[in-house]
C-alpha positions as CSV (number, residue, x, y, z in Angstrom):
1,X,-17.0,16.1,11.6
2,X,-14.6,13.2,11.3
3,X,-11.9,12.8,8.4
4,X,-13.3,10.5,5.9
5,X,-10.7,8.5,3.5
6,X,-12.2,8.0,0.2
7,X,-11.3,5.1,-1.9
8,X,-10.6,6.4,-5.4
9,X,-12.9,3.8,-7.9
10,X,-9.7,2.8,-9.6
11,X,-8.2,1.7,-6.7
12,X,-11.0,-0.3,-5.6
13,X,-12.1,-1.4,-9.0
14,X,-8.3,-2.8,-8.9
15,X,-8.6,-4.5,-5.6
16,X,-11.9,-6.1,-6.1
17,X,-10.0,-7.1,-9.4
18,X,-7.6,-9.2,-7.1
19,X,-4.8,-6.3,-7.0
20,X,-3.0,-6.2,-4.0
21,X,-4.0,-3.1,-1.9
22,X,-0.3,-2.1,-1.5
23,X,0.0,-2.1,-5.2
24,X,-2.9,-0.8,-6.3
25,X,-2.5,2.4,-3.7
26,X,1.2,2.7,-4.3
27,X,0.3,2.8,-8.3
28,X,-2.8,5.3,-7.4
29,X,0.1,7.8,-5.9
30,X,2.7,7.0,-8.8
31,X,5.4,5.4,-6.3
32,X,7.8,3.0,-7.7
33,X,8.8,-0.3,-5.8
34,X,11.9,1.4,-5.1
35,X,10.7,4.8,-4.0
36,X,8.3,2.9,-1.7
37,X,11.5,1.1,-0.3
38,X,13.7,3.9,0.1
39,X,10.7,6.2,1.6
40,X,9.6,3.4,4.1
41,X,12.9,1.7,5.1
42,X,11.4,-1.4,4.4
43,X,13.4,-3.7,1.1
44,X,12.2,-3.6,-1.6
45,X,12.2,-7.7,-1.7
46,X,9.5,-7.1,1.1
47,X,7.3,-4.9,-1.0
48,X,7.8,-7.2,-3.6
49,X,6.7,-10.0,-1.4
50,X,3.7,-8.9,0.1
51,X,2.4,-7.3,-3.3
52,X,3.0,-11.0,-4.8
53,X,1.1,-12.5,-2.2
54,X,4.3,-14.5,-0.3
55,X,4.2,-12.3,2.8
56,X,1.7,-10.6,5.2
57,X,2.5,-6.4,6.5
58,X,4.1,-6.5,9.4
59,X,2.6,-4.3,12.4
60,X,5.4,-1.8,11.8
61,X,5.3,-1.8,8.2
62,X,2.0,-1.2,7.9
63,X,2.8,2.0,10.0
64,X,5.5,3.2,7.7
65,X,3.7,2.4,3.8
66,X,0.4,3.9,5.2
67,X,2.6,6.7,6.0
68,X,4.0,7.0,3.3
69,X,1.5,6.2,0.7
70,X,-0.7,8.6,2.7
71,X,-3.8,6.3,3.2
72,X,-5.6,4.3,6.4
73,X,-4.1,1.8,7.2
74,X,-6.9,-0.2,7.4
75,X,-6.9,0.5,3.7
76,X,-3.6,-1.8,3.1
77,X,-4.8,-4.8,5.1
């Protein structure tokens, strides 16, 4: 049987609300901007970027915040 990764109706009622993915998983788990930063390497002007909408995940960021956040990450794009 294959692992199945299911969306928690918050989050996607947040996405489908025009939430970010990023933020709207990385509220689901309770991580700040900062945690996210510090856990993934990645600044936390990038997080702040992409979950404003000025800046697409990078390949290998989308590694490290699915990592870290613990999702797909399929889920994050």
């Amino acid at each position: 049987m294959a692992d199945v990764f299911r969306v928690p109706m918050e989050v996607t009622y947040a996405i489908e609300g025009g939430e970010p993915a990023l933020m709207a998983y990385r509220r689901w788990r309770n991580i700040s901007r900062d945690d996210l930063a510090r856990k993934s390497g990645i600044s936390k002007a990038e997080i702040e970027a992409i979950e404003d909408g000025n800046k697409e995940i990078e390949e290998d960021m989308l590694e490290r915040l699915s990592a870290v956040l613990n999702v797909p990450e399929d889920q994050l794009i």
